[in-house]
N, C-alpha and C positions, 0 to 999 in steps of 0.2 A: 504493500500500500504506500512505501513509503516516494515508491516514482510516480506518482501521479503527473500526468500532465494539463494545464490550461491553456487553451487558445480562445484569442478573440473570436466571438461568431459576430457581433454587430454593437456598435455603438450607435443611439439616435439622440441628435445636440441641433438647437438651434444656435444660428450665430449670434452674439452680443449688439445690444441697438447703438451701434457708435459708430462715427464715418471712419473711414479709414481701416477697418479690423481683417479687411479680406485680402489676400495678396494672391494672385496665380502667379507661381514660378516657372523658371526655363524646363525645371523636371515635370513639365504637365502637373503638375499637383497642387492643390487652391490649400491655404494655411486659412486658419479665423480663428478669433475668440469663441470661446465657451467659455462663459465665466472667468473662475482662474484658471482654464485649461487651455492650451494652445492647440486646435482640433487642425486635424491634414485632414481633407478627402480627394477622395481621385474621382474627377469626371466622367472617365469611362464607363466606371462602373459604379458612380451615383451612391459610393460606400465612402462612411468614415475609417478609416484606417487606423490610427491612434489619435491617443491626445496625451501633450508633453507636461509633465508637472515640473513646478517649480515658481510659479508665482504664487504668491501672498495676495492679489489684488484682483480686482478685473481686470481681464484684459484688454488693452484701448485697441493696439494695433500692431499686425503683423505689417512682414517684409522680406520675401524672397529676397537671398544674392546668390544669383542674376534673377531677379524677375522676369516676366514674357519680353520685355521690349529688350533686354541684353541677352534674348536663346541665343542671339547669331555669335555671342562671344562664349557661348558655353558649350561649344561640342565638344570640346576634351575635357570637359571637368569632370572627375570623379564624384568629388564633394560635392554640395550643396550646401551653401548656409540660409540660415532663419535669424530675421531678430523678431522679437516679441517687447513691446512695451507696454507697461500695466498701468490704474490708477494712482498706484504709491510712488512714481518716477522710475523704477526699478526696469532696465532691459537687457535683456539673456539672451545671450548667441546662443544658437544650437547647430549642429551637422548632418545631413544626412546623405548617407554612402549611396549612391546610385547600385552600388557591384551587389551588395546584399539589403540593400533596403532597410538599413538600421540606422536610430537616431539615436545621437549624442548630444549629452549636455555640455558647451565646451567652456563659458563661463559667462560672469553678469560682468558690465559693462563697468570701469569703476567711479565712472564719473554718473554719479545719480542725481536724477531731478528731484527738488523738493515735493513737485506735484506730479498728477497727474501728466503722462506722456499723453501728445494729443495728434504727431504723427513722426513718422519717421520717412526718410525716403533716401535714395543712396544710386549710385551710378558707377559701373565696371571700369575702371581707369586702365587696367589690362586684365589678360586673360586670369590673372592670377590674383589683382589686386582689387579692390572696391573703395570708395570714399561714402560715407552716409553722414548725415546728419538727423538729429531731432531734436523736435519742438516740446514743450510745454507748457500746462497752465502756469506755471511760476514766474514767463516771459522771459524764459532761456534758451539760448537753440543753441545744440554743442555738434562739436563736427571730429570724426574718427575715422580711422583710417583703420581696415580691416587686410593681412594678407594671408590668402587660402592655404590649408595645408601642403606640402608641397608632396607629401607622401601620403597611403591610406593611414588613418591612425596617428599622421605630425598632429604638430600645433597649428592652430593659430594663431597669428602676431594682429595683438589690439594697439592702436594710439590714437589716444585724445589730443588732435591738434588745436582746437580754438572751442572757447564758449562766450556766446554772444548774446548778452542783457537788450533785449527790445524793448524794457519800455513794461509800462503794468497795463497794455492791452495784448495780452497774449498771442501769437502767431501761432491758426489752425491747420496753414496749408503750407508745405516745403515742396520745392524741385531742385534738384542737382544737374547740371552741366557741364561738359570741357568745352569751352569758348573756342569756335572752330580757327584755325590760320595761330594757334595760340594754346598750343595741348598741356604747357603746361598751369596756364589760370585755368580756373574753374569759375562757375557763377553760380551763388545761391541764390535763389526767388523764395519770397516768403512774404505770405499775406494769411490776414487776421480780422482781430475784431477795429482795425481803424480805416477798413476800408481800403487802404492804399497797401498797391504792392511795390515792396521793399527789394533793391538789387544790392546783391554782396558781391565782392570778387574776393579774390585771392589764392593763394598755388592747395596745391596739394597737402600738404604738411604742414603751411603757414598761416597768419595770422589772416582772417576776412576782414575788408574792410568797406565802407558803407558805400556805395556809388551814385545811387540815384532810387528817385521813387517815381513810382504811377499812378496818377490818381486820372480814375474814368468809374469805377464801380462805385453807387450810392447806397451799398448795404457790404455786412462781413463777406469775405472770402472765404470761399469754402474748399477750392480746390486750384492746383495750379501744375501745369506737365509741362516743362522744359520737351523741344523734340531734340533729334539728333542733327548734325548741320545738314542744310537743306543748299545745295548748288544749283542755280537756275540762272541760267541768262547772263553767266560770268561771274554773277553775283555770290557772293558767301553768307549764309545769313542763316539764323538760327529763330526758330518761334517758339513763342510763349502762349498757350491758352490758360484763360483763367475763368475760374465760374465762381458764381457768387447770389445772397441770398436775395439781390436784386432781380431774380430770375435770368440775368443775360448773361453770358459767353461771350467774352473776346480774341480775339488772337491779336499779338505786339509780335510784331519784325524788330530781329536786332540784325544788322549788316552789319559787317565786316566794312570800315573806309579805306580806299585802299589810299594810304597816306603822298604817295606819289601823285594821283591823281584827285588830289584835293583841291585845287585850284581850276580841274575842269569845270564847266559852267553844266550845275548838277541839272540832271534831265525831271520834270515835273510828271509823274504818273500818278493817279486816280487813289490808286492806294496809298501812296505817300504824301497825301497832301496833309495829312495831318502828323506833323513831324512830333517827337517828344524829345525827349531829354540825350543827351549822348553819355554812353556807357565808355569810363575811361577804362582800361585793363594792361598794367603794363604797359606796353610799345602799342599797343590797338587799342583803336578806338571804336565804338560799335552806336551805328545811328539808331534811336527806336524810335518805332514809327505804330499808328493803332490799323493794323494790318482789315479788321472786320470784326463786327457785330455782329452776333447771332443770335436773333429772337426767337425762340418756339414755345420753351418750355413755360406753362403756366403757374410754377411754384419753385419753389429755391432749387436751385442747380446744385445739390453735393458732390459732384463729382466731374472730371474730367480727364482723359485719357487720348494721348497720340496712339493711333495702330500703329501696334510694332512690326520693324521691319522683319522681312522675312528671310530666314536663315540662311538662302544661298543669296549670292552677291547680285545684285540687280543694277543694270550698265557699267560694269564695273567697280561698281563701290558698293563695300560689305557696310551693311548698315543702312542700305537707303532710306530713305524716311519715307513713306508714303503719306499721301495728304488724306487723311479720314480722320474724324475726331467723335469718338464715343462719347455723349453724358447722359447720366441717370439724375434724377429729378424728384422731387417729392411729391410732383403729381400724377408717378405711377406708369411715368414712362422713361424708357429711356430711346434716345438717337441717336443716328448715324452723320456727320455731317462730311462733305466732301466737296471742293469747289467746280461748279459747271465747267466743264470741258473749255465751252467759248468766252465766256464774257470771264470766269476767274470766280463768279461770285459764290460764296459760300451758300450750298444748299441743304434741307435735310432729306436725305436719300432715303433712308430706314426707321420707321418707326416700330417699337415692339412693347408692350406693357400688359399690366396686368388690370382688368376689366372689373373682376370682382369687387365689390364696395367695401371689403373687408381691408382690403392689404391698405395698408395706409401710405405709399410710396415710398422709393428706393433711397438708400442712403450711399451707394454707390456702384457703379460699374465697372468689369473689367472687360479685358481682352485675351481669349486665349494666344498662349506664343506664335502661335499661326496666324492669328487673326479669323480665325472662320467658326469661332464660337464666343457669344459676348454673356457673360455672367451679372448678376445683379440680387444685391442683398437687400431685403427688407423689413420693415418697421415690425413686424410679428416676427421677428428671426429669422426667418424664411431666404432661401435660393430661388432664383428664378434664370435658368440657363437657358439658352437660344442656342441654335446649329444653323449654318446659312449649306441646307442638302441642296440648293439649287446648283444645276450643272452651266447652264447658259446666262442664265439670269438669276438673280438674288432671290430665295426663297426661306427666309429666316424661321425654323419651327420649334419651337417649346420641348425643353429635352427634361427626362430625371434625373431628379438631383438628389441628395440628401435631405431630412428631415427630423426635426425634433421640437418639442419644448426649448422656450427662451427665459424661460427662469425654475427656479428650483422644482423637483419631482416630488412631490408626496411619497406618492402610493403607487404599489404596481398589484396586478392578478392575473394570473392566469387564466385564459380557457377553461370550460370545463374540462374538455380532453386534449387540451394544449396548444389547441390548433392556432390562439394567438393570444397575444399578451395587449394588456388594457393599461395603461400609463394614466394618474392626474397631476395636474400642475398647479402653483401658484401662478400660472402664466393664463389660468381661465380655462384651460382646453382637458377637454378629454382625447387622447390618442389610442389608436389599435394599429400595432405592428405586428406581421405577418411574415412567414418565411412565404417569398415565390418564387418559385421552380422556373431557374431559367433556360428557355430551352433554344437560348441562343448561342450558348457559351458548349464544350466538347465536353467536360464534364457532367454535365447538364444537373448541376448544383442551385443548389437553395440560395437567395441573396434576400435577406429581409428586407423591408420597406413599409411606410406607414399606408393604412390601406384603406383607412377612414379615419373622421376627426367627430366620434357621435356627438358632443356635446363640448359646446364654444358658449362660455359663462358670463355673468359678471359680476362673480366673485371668485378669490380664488379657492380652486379646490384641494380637499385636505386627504381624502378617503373614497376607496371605493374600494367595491367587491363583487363579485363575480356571480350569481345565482346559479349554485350546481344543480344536479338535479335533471328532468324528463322535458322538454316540451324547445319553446325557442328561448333564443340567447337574451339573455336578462342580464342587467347590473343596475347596482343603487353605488350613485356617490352623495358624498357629503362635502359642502363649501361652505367660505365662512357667512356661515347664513344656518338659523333654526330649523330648516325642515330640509330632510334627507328627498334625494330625486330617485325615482324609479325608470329605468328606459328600458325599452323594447327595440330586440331585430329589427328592420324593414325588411321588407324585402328584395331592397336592391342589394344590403350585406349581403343577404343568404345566397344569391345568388353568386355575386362577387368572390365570398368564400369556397364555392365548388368550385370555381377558377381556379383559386390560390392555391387548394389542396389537392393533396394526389388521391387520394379517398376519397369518396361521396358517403359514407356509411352514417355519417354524423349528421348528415342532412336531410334526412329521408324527406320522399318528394310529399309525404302526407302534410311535415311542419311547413312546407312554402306552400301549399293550399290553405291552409288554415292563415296564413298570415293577408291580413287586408289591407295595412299598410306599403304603400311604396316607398316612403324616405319622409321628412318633417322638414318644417321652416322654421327661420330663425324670429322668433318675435320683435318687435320694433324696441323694445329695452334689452331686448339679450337675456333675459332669463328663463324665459319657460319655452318649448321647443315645439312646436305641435304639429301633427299627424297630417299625411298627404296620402289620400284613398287610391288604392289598386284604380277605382271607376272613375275615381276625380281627376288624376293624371290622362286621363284619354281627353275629357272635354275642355276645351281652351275655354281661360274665364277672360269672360266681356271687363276690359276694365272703362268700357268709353265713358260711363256714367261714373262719374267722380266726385260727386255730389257730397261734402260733408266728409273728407277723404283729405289726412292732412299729408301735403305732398311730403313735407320732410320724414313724415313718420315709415314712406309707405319703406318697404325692403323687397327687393328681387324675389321674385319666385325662383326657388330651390328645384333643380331637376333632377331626380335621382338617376344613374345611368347605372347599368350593371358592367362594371371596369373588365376589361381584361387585357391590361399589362399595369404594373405600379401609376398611381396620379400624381397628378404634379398639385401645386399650392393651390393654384383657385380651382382644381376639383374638388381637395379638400376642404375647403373651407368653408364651402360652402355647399356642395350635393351627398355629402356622405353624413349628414346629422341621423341621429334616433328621432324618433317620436319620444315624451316623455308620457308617461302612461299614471302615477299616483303620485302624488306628494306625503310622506310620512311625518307632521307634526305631532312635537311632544316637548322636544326639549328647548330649554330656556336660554342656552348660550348656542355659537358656534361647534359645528361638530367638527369634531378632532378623530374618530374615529368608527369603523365597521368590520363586520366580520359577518361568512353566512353558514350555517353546519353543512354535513357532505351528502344530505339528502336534500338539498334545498327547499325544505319545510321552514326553517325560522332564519331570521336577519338581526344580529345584534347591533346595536347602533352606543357611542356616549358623545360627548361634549365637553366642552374647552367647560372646564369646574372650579370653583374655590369656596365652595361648601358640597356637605353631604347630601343635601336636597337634590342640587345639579347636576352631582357627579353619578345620576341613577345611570344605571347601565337598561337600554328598554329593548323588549324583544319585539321582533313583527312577525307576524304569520307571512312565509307566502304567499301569496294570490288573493287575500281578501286582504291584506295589508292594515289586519287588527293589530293594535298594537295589546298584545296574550301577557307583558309580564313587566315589571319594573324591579331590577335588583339592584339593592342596596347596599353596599359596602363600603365604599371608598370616600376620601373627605377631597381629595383633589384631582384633576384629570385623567381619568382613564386613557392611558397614550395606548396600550394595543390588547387588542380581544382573538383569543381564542378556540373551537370548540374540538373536542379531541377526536380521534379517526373513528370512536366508535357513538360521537354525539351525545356521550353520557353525560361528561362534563364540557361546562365554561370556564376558559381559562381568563381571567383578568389582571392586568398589572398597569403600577398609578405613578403619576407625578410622587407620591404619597408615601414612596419605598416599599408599599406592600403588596401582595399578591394575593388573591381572592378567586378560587377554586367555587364553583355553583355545581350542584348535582340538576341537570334537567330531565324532567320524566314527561313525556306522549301521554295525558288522560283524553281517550279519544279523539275525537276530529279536533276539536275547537278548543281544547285544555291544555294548558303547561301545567306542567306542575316544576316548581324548582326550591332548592334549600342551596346556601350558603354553608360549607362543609369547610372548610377550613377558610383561614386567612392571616398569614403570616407576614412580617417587618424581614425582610428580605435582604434588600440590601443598604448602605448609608447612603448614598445618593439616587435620586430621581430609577426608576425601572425603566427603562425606554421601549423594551419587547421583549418577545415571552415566542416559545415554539414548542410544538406535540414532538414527541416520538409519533413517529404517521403509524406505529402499528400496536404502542403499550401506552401503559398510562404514566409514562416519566415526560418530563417536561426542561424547557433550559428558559432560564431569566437571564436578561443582559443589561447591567445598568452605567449608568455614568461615572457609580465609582471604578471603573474598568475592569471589571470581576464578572463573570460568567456561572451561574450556580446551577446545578444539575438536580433536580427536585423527582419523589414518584410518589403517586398517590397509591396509598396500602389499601389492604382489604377494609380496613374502619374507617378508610375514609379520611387518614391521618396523613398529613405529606411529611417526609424525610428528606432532609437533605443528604442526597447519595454522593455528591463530590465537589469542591471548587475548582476551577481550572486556574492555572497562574495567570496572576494578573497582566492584563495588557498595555500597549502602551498609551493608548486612550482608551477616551468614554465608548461606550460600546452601547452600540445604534441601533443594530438591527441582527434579530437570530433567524436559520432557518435549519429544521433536520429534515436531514435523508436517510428514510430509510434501504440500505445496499440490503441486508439478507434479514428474510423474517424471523427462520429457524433459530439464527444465534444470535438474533437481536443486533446485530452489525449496523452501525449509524457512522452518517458521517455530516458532521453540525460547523454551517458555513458560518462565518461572524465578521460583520460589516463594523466597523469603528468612524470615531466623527473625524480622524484624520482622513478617511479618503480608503482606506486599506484593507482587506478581503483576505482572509485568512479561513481553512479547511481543518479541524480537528477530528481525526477518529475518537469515534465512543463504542468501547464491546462490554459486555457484562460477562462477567466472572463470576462463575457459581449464584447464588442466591437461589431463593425457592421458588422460583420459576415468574412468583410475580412484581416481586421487590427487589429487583436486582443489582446488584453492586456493581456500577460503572469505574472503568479506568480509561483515560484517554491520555491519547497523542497528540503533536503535532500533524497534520497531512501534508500541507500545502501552503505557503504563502504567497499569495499570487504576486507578482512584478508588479510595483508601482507603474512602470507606462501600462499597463493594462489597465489599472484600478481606477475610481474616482480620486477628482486633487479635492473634494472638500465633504462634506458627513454624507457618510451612505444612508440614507433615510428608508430601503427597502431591500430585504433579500427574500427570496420567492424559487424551490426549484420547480423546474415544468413540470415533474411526475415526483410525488414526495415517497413514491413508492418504484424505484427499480426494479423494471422485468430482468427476470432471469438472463434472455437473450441478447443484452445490448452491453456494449461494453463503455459506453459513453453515456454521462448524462449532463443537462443544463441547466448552468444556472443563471436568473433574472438580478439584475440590480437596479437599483433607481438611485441617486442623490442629489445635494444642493447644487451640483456643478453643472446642471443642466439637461443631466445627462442621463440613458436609458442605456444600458448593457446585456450581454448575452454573455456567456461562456460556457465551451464546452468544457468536461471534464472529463478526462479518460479515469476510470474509477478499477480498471485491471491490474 
């Protein structure tokens, strides 16, 4: 047991709502915040890959070296570097080997911001070298010099050549350039909250010093791209686009004067009529001029991007700069622009955005290193990728991306029989992730993906649970809000799920006839979800009559569709709801927590408590949704409930330190019966979770004071403590057992901590008299920090708590604050 192995099966993370967080690099692979995690995914495959620990903070913004626009200087690179900068100032280089696809931590930066990092941006000076700077809220921008390893496994050489005080209106947007006729200055561009953008010069290694400013934008700057030197017409000249939250886009020409011919009688053109400042740089001098305006966008422009050049040399110069300029916008689009063939004039070629009412627009866009995929992050945390499949002409189409929660996970459940796992947030949303069978790839393996969103809140949610048991797919969650929600299948899931799965046995075609529902709408406040009829979706509603009908309130009609390949964001958000079906009122605070027994007959529910009136633990019946029981024990919030594999007992455990065992007894249809059998002071700090043995009646409690206690209820009903495990090195979050063998009681109990960290313990019984048996345990397994959560695992879950004989792998669920939803397999041979 002691070689167990874990692998990632799937992480689901939304990105962080901040400009600047998403970086696509030269190695095709897109970096972003999660929280304090630094998340990679690969576009191909629409999968997160890892996420890099080591901040303390959120993370504001990544940064490929080389990013897309430097692929053309990175075909011999080995390496790959990452910078990440957080909320605290704090930025960490990291590595990753192209040769075996491994990430290294190589170190943090030493010159740290006081505040928050708010961009970073940086430009390849040779194949080997990089120059970057960043900005901050503290109104500092420092500038370093980075040189790649020169072997797999060197070092890298870090130096901090200059840091530059702007002033107490902070600089939100940097670009980097080598000032063409002139390799070795450099030019920084930096614009902020003063509206004007700031030029710096100075060499590589040396001090920056202030050169000139531009003022034309009447709101902050949000974003600014240096391109690479552009040669036309004899001329040398390098452009500058800026976008800003006055909704408009500029592009500034800086030429190259050729010092010799300075006293020619300058020629007057259309575009330079409007001359600006002269940029001095050493021995050059650089004319700028306001090259064009570009009006489309109806809301703040955050972003702006040159198409990178493309990796083989185009008229002989490696680097050419092509004339296209991406930006994303807040009003939910983003564009293409590109100047008309004849007249020169800047047009928008490509529009692509998101429709749906929900996505609240983009915080910025990228460009894949090819140019022929444009990426774009949004206000829900949300990806929204584009592919341009047209052959002749431009045919930009909506691709799969990745998918997650954008703030902390509650709660995770299972399937009844596995088939998908159910995610809540404090981000509002309910999620269902699915494995689907790709049958594109030669393997023709499983690649998870979110495959509905039942229920888009507004509150956030705390708890939810899964309804086991005969008929269609049911769950109750709880948000911070008094009454618990009940939702129902539609019928476009059910159908969607016989897609997803390779089995039909779970679906038999009698539950899709019985089901009347086709999918739900979102109400005009966002809280309550309601029903769209099998016979109502056929007839189209008259809306000519509007009469009394308040236009702000009204919301889109919802269209269920039944999917078959993974959906992108505005499927999800809006045609894959539940119906909600009861509302369970009773309790008097916020609920905090749910739990359902394994015959799905009753639903225990509690609430956020600081009396014993509050903290009643209430039962609901199934299907008539009475509420059958109210128990009494506890003086402060019941954090997690229990019921054991044979539904005899409830298990309970409190803010309170204590643990509170119920005996429930079936008196016919409509009767509980239940008694309070024991309840014990457990441990000295807070109980956080409590788990069954899935086949006896021992139990594990995991609390804060970092201690792990191993409990079994005796034949009188008395519980014993059968073992402590040694203590850990945090508060201890979340338990789950596995039952591996019935016969010799073989367990193996996963334990989630509030550092981030996932740890496997065996548990076997030795001797005892068959029903109070004396546990001793091991270490199994501590899973690798890059696999685990960077901040408190808040759920552990495995898909079958009971291992078939047959399988020599089983999986395990996590949820925590970092955003973020996990899978792992476990080979358990």
């Amino acid at each position: 047991m002691q070689n167990m192995e874990v692998e990632r099966v799937f992480i689901g993370a939304g990105c962080n709502r901040v400009v600047n967080n998403v970086s696509w690099g030269a190695s095709g692979l897109v970096s972003f915040g999660a929280q304090n995690a630094v998340a990679i995914f690969c576009p191909k495959t629409a999968q997160i890959l890892t996420t890099l620990p080591g901040h303390k903070a959120s993370v504001n913004c990544t940064l490929w070296l080389p990013n897309s626009k430097f692929a053309f200087k990175a075909k011999q690179l080995e390496q790959h570097l990452l910078l990440s900068g957080d909320a605290e100032g704090v930025i960490i280089l990291w590595e990753y080997s192209l040769v075996d696809a491994k990430w290294r931590y190589v170190l943090q930066v030493p010159q740290v911001h006081k505040k928050g990092v708010t961009c970073i941006t940086a430009i390849m000076v040779s194949q080997q070298e990089a120059v970057f700077a960043s900005a901050s809220s503290d109104g500092t921008v420092n500038v370093c010099e980075v040189v790649f390893p020169s072997t797999h496994g060197g070092d890298c050489k870090l130096s901090c050549s200059d840091s530059l005080f702007v002033g107490q209106k902070p600089m939100v947007a940097l670009s980097l350039a080598e000032l063409p006729g002139n390799s070795k200055q450099l030019v920084l561009a930096m614009g902020g909250l003063d509206n004007k953008i700031h030029l710096y010069c100075g060499e590589r290694n040396g001090k920056f010093l202030r050169a000139c400013e531009l003022k034309a934008h009447t709101d902050w700057i949000r974003s600014l791209d240096l391109s690479l030197p552009v040669y036309v017409n004899g001329e040398t000249s390098l452009l500058l686009v800026s976008s800003s939250q006055d909704k408009g886009i500029r592009i500034w020409k800086m030429t190259l004067q050729d010092s010799s011919a300075s006293n020619k009688k300058q020629q007057t053109s259309l575009a330079s009529y409007i001359k600006g400042p002269v940029l001095v740089a050493g021995s050059s001098s650089y004319q700028i001029s306001m090259e064009s305006l570009l009006i489309g966008h109806e809301d703040w422009v955050y972003s702006v991007e040159w198409q990178p050049p493309s990796t083989s040399s185009v008229e002989g110069i490696e680097g050419f700069q092509p004339q296209s300029i991406l930006s994303a916008s807040m009003d939910k689009t983003m564009l293409i622009w590109q100047p008309e063939k004849t007249t020169g004039i800047w047009m928008n070629v490509v529009t692509v955005g998101e429709l749906s009412h929900c996505a609240l627009g983009f915080y910025g866009g990228h460009w894949s290193p090819n140019a022929d995929s444009i990426l774009a992050h949004g206000y829900g945390g949300s990806f929204h990728l584009w592919k341009n499949v047209g052959i002749e002409y431009d045919d930009w189409k909506p691709q799969k991306v990745p998918s997650g929660h954008f703030a902390a996970v509650s709660d995770i459940a299972w399937a009844r029989c596995g088939e998908y796992m159910m995610s809540v947030s404090h981000d509002q949303t309910t999620r269902v992730f699915a494995p689907w069978l790709n049958n594109t790839s030669i393997e023709n393996e499983e690649s998870w993906h979110e495959i509905a969103r039942p229920q888009v809140h507004g509150h956030d949610i705390n708890c939810v649970t899964v309804i086991k048991g005969k008929g269609n797919h049911r769950f109750v969650g709880g948000a911070d809000e008094k009454v618990a929600r009940v939702f129902e299948s539609p019928l476009s899931f059910l159908k969607t799920l016989s897609h997803v799965t390779s089995d039909n046995s779970s679906f038999s075609a009698d539950i899709q006839a019985d089901v009347q529902i086709l999918g739900a709408n979102m109400s005009a406040l966002g809280l309550s979800q309601k029903p769209i009829y099998v016979q109502a979706a056929s007839t189209p509603i008259d809306r000519s009559n509007t009469e009394g009908f308040d236009t702000l309130e009204t919301v889109p009609e919802a269209v269920p569709v039944v999917l078959t390949e993974p959906p992108i964001e505005e499927q999800l958000a809006w045609h894959t709801l539940w119906p909600e079906s009861h509302k369970l009122y009773g309790h008097g605070n916020e609920l905090f927590s749910l739990c359902c027994d394994h015959d799905g007959k009753l639903v225990a529910s509690s609430c956020k408590a600081q009396s014993a009136p509050v903290a009643e633990i209430w039962l609901w019946q199934v299907g008539s949704w009475k509420s059958v029981g109210r128990l009494r024990s506890h003086s402060l919030t019941v954090t997690q409930m229990e019921f054991s594999h044979d539904n005899q007992y409830l298990l309970a455990v409190s803010r309170d330190r204590h643990f509170s065992v119920f005996q429930i007894n079936h008196k016919g249809t409509d009767e509980i019966d239940y008694q309070l059998v024991a309840k014990q002071e457990a441990h000295k700090r807070i109980i956080w979770s409590c788990s069954w043995n899935p086949f006896g009646h021992e139990f594990a409690t995991g609390s804060r004071d970092k201690t792990v206690k191993i409990w079994a209820v005796g034949t009188e009903t008395s519980v014993k403590l059968l073992l402590t495990l040694p203590p850990f090195k945090s508060s201890v979050t979340a338990l789950s057992w596995l039952s591996l063998d019935n016969h010799s009681n073989r367990g193996l109990l996963a334990v989630g901590m509030e550092n981030g960290l996932i740890e496997l313990w065996n548990l076997n019984s030795r001797g005892g008299d068959g029903h109070l048996s004396v546990q001793n345990a091991s270490p199994a397994v501590k899973f690798d920090p890059f696999l685990c959560h960077v901040s408190t695992v808040q759920r552990l879950s495995w898909r079958n708590p009971q291992k078939s004989e047959d399988s020599e792998t089983v999986q395990l669920a996590s949820c925590g604050a970092d955003h973020c939803v996990r899978i792992f397999r476990v080979n358990v041979t």
